[in-house]
matplotlib code that plots the C-alpha trace (Angstrom):
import matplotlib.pyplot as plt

x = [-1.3, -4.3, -6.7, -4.5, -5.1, -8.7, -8.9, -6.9, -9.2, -12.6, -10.9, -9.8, -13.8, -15.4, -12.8, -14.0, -17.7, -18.9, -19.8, -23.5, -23.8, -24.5, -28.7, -29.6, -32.3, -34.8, -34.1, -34.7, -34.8, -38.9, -40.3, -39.1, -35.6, -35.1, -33.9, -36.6, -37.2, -39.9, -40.6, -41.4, -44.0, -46.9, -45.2, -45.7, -49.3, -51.0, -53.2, -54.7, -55.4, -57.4, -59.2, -60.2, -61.3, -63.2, -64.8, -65.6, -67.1, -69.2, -67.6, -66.5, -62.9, -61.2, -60.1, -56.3, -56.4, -57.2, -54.6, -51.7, -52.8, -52.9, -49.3, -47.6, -49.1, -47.7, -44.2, -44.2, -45.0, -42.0, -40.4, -36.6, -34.2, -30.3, -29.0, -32.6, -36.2, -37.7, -41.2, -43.9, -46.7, -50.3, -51.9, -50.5, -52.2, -55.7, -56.3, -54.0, -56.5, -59.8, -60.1, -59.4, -62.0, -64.5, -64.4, -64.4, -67.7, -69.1, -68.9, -71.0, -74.1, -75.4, -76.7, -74.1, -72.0, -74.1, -73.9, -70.0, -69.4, -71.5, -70.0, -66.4, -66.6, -68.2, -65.6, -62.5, -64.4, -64.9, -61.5, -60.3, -61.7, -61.3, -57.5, -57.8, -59.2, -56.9, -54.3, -52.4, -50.0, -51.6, -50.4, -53.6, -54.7, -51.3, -51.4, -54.8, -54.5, -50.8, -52.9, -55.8, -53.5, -51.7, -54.6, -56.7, -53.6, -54.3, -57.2, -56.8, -53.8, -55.7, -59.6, -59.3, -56.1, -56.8, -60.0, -58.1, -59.9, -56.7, -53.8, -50.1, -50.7, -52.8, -51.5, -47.5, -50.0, -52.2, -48.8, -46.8, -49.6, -49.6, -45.6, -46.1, -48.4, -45.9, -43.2, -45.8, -46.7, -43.0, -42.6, -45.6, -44.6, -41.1, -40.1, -43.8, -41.6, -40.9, -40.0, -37.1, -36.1, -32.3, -32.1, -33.0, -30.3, -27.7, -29.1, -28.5, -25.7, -24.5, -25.9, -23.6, -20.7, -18.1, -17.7, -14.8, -12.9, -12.9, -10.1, -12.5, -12.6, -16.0, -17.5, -18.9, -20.1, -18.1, -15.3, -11.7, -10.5, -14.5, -15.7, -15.5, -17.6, -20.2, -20.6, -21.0, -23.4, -25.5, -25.2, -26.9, -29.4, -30.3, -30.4, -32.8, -34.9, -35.7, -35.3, -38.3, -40.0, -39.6, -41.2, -44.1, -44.7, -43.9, -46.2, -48.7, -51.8, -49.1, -46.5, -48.8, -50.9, -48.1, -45.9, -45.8, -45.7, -45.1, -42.1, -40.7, -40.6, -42.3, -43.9, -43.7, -47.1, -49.6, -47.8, -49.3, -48.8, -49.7, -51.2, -50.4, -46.9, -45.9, -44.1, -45.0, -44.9, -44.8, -47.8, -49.3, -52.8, -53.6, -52.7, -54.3, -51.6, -48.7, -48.9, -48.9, -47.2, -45.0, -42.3, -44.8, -47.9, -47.8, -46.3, -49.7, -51.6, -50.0, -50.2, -53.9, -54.5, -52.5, -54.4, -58.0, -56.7, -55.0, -58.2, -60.6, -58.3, -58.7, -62.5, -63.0, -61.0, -62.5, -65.9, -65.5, -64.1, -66.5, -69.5, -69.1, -70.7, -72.5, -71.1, -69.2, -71.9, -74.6, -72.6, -71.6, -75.7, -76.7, -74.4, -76.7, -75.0, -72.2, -72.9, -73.0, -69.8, -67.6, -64.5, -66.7, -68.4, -65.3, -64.2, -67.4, -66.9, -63.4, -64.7, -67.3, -64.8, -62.9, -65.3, -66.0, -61.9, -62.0, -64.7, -63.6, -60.2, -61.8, -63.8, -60.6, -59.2, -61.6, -61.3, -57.9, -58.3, -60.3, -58.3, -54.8, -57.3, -58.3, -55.0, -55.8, -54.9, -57.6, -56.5, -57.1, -60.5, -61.1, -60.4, -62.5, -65.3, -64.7, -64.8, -67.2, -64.6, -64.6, -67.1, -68.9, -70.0, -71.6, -73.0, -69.3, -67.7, -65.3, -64.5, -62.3, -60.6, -59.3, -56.2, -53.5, -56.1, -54.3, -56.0, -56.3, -53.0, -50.7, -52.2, -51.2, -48.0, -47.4, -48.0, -46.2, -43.2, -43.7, -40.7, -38.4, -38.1, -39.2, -39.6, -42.9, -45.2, -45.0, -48.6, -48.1, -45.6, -47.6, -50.9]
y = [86.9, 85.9, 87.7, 90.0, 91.0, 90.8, 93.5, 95.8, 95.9, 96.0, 98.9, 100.2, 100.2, 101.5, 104.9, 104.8, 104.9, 108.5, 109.1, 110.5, 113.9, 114.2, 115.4, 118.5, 119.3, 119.6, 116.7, 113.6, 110.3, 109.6, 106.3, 106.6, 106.8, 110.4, 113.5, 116.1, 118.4, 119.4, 122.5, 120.9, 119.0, 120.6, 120.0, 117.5, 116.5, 114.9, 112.1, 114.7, 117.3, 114.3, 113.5, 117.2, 117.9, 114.8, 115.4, 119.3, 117.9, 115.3, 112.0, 109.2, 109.5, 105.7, 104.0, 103.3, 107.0, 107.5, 104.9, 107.1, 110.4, 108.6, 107.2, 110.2, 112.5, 110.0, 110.0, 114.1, 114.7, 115.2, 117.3, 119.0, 116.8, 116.4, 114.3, 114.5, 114.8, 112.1, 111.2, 111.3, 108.9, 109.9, 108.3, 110.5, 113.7, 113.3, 112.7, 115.6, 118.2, 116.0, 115.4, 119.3, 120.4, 117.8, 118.4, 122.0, 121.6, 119.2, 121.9, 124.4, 122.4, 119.1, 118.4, 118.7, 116.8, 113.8, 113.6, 114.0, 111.8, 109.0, 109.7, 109.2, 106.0, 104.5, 106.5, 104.9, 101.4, 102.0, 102.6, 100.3, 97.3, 98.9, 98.7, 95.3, 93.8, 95.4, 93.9, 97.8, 98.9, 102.4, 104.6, 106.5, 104.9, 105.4, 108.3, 109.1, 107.1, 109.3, 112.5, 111.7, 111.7, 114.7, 116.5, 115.8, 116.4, 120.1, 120.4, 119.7, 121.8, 125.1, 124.7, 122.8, 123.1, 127.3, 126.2, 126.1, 123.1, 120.8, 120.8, 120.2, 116.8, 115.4, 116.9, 115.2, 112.3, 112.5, 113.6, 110.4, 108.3, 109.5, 109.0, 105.7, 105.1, 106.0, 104.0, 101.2, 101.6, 102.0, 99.2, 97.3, 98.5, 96.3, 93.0, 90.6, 87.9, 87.6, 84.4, 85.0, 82.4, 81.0, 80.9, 84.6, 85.5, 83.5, 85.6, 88.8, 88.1, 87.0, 90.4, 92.3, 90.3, 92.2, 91.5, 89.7, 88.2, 84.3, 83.2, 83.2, 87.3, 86.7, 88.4, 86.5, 87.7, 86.4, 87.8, 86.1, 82.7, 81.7, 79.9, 76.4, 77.9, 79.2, 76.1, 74.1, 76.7, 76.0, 72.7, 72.9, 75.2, 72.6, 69.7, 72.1, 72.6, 68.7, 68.0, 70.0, 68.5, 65.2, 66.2, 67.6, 64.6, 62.2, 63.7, 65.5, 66.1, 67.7, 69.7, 70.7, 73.1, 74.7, 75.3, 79.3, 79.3, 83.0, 82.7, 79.1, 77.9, 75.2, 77.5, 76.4, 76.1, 78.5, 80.6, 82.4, 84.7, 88.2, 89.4, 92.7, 92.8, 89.9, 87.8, 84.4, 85.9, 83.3, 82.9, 85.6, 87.2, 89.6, 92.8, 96.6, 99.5, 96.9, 93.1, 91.7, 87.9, 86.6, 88.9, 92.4, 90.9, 91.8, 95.4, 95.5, 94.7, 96.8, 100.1, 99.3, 98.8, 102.1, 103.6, 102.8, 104.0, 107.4, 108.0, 107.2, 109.9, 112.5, 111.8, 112.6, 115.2, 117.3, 116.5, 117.5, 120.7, 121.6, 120.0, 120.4, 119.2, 116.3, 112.8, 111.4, 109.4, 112.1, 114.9, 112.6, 112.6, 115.4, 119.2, 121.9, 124.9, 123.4, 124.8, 128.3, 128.7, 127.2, 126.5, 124.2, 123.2, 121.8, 120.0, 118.4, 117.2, 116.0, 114.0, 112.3, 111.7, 109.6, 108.1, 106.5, 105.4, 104.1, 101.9, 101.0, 99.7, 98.6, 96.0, 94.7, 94.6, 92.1, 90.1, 90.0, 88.7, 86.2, 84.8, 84.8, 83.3, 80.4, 80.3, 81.1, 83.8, 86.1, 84.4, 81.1, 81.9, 83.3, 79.9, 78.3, 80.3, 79.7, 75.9, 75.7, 73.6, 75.9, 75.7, 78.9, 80.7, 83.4, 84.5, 83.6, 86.7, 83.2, 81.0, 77.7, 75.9, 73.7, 73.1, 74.8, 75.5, 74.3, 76.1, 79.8, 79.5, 77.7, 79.7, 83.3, 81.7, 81.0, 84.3, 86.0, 84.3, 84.7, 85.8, 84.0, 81.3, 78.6, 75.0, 74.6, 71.7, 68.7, 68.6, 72.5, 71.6, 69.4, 71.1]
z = [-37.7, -39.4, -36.7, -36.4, -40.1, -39.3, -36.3, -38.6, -41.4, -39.1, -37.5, -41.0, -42.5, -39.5, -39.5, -43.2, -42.0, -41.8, -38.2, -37.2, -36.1, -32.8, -32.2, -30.3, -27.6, -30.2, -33.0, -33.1, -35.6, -36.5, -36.9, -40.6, -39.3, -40.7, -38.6, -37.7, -35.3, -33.1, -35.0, -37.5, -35.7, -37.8, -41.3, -44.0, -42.1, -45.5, -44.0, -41.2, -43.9, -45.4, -42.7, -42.1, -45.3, -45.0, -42.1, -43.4, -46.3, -44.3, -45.4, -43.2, -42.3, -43.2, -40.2, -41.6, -42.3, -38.4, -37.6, -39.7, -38.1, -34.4, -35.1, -36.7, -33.5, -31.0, -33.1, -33.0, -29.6, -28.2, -25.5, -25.8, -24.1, -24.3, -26.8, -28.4, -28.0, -26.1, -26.9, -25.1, -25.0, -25.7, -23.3, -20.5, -21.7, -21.3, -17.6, -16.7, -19.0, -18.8, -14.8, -13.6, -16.4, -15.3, -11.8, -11.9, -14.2, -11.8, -8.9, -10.2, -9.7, -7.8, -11.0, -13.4, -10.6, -10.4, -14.4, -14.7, -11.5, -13.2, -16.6, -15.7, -14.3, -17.3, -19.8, -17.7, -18.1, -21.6, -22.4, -20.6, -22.1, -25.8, -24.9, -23.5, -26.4, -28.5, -26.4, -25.8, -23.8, -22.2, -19.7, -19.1, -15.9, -14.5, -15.5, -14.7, -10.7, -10.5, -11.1, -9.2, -5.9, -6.5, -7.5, -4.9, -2.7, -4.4, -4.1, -0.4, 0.7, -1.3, -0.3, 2.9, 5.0, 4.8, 6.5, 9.9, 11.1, 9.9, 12.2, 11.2, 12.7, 10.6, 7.5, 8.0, 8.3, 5.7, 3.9, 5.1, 3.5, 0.1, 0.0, 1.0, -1.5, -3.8, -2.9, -2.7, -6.1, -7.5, -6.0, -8.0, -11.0, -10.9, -12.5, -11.7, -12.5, -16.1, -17.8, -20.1, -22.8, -22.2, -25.8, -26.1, -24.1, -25.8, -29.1, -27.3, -26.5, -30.0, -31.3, -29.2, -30.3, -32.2, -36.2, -36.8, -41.0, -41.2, -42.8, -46.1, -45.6, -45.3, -42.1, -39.1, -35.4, -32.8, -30.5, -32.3, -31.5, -30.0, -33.3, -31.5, -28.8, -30.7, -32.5, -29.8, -27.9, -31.5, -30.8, -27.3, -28.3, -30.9, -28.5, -26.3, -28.8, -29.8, -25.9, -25.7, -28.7, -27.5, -24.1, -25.9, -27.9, -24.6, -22.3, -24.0, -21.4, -19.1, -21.3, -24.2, -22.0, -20.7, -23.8, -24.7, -28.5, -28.1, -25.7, -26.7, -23.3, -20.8, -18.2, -14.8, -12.6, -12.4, -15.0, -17.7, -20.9, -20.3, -23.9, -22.8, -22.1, -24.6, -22.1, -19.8, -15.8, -12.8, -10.7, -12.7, -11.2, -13.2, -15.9, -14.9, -14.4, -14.4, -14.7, -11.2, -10.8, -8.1, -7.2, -7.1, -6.1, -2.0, -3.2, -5.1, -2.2, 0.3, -2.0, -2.2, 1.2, 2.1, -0.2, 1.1, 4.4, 2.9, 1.0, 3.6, 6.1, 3.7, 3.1, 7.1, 7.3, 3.8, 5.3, 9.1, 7.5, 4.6, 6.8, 10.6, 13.4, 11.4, 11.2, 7.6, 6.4, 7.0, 5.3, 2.6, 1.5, 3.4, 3.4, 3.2, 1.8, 0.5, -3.4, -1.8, -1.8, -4.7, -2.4, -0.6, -3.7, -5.8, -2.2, -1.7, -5.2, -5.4, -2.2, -4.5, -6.8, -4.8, -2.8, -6.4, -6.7, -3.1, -3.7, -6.6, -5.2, -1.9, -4.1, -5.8, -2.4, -0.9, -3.9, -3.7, 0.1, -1.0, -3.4, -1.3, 1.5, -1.1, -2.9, -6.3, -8.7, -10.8, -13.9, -12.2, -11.6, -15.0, -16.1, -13.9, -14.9, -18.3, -17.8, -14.9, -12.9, -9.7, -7.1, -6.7, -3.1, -2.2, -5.3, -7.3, -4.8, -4.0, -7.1, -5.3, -7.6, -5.0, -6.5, -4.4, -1.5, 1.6, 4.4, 5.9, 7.3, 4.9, 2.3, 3.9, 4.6, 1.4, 0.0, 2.2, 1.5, -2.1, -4.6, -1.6, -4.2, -1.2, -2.0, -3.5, -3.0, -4.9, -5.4, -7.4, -9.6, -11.8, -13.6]

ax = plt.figure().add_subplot(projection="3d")
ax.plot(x, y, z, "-o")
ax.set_aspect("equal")
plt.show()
């Protein structure tokens, strides 16, 4: 009777509770958890009438002032959607207006192309390590790799396939390959192989519990009838907890290293805490577009190494078109003419352009062999650098830790049977 009671008056104050009005296409709740709407994207704008006023005037704009403007620009962009405007992140927008503009610049002159094709590598470096030392989340090189392919996929089926020297053949191949590459790279950007705190999930789940009356009247989460349970699931997570202590205080020189103040956990071999993505990953190698660990790390390697042989496909064919009868290396350097005509000029260019990419990836592709050949990860090696415990060849190209290096072989077995969950080696599970 007594829960029955209960049920009747939760039921009772939430048909009291006003109910929220459902949103349109165009409103949504800001990061101050009021309604607005996207019309009213360029109201109430008081910190970026500062800054311009500042800036007009000649004074230095405050960097928490920049910060406020960055945040409330990023909380406003939003496109129409049903049941409310979905945001869209920032980061997106300028490789889909910046690469087009630059390119198109770069075509009008050898000169102006060498400038803009040396420029852009050292502006995507740039912001790559401002956002790795601030420790951000960005989708701009996503964004930026996403558009890359379709654009030069553009670029291609517009200047060069009109060209007639491209049969159907080679397009449905050259076609094929960029599809893969997509599904290779969906693939990537799954679960790496996140840790997840047992005791998170039991506080999940206690949040989506229902609210139930005591006997007191006083309100307490729970489903009815579960209070014994959920004292003794306390109970355990308790235990866990000084379980854990007690094995950090037992065995320090192994445990201590490998507790996750961040995640509360004991991470198992060879796993680490990504800064970026805030969470411990198994066999973790490294963070770029996604964060690659165990369970994504052979999609990663088999979307690069379609990608160097897409890439390198397309290369021939734009230059057998745009510079016949000479061979790819020669009309790479040498393609007199080719700024005659700016068809041929902003094809010659886009092949520049990702001649740059694909070496780029082709470098992080042999390193990448080398460490699955060696058995160690890219964070691994980091740290051996760091403490000058690895041994060093070829000029450090191969850092060997030689502490999971079992062979050629074994070592390409092993990582192809990785994510399989297989029996690991004694010798691995102790760091």
């Amino acid at each position: 009777m007594t829960q029955k009671g209960s049920l009747k008056a939760v039921k009772k104050n939430k048909a009291e509770e006003p109910e929220l009005e459902p949103l349109c296409c165009c409103e949504y709740i800001d990061r101050n958890g009021e309604k607005n709407h996207v019309a009213a994207c360029l109201c109430d704008c008081q910190d970026l009438d500062e800054g311009c006023d500042r800036w007009i005037t000649c004074k230095s704009v405050r960097p928490e002032t920049c910060e406020r403007i960055m945040d409330t620009i990023s909380d406003r962009l939003r496109i129409p959607w049903l049941r409310g405007a979905k945001k869209v992140n920032i980061s997106i927008i300028p490789p889909l207006i910046l690469l087009p503009v630059f390119l198109r610049v770069a075509s009008w002159h050898f000169l102006l192309g060498g400038v803009v094709l040396t420029s852009l590598p050292v502006l995507a470096l740039w912001y790559y390590y401002l956002t790795h030392r601030r420790k951000e989340q960005t989708l701009f090189f996503l964004s930026l790799g996403l558009f890359s392919l379709g654009y030069m996929y553009y670029v291609f089926l517009q200047e060069v396939v009109p060209k007639g020297r491209v049969g159907p053949t080679r397009l449905a191949l050259l076609t094929c390959g960029l599809f893969l590459i997509l599904l290779a790279l969906y693939r990537a950007k799954k679960n790496p192989g996140y840790l997840r705190n047992p005791a998170s999930r039991d506080r999940s789940l206690g949040s989506s519990q229902t609210e139930c009356l005591n006997g007191k009247g006083q309100k307490t989460k729970g489903f009815p009838g579960t209070d014994v349970m959920g004292i003794l699931n306390n109970r355990t997570l308790k235990d866990d907890q000084k379980d854990s202590a007690r094995l950090l205080a037992g065995s320090p020189t192994m445990v201590k290293d490998d507790w996750c103040a961040k995640c509360q956990l004991v991470r198992p071999a060879r796993a680490w805490h990504c800064r970026i993505c805030g969470i411990c990953v198994r066999r973790m190698d490294h963070h770029c577009v996604c964060c690659v660990g165990e369970s994504n790390h052979q999609a990663f390697i088999l979307a690069l190494l379609v990608f160097l042989l897409t890439s390198v496909y397309g290369i021939t064919l734009t230059l057998d078109t745009i510079c016949r009868d000479r061979s790819v290396f020669t009309a790479l350097f040498y393609c007199p003419g080719v700024y005659a005509n700016y068809s041929s000029a902003l094809s010659f260019t886009c092949v520049w352009y990702s001649v740059i990419v694909t070496a780029g990836m082709a470098y992080i592709f042999l390193i990448q062999l080398i460490n699955i050949s060696y058995n160690v990860t890219e964070r691994e090696v980091q740290q051996a650098l760091r403490q000058k415990t690895g041994r060093r060849l070829l000029c450090g190209l191969i850092v060997d830790t030689g502490q999971y290096n079992r062979g050629f072989l074994r070592n390409w077995h092993q990582f192809s049977t990785l994510g399989a969950h297989p029996l690991h080696d004694p010798a691995e599970d102790i760091v």
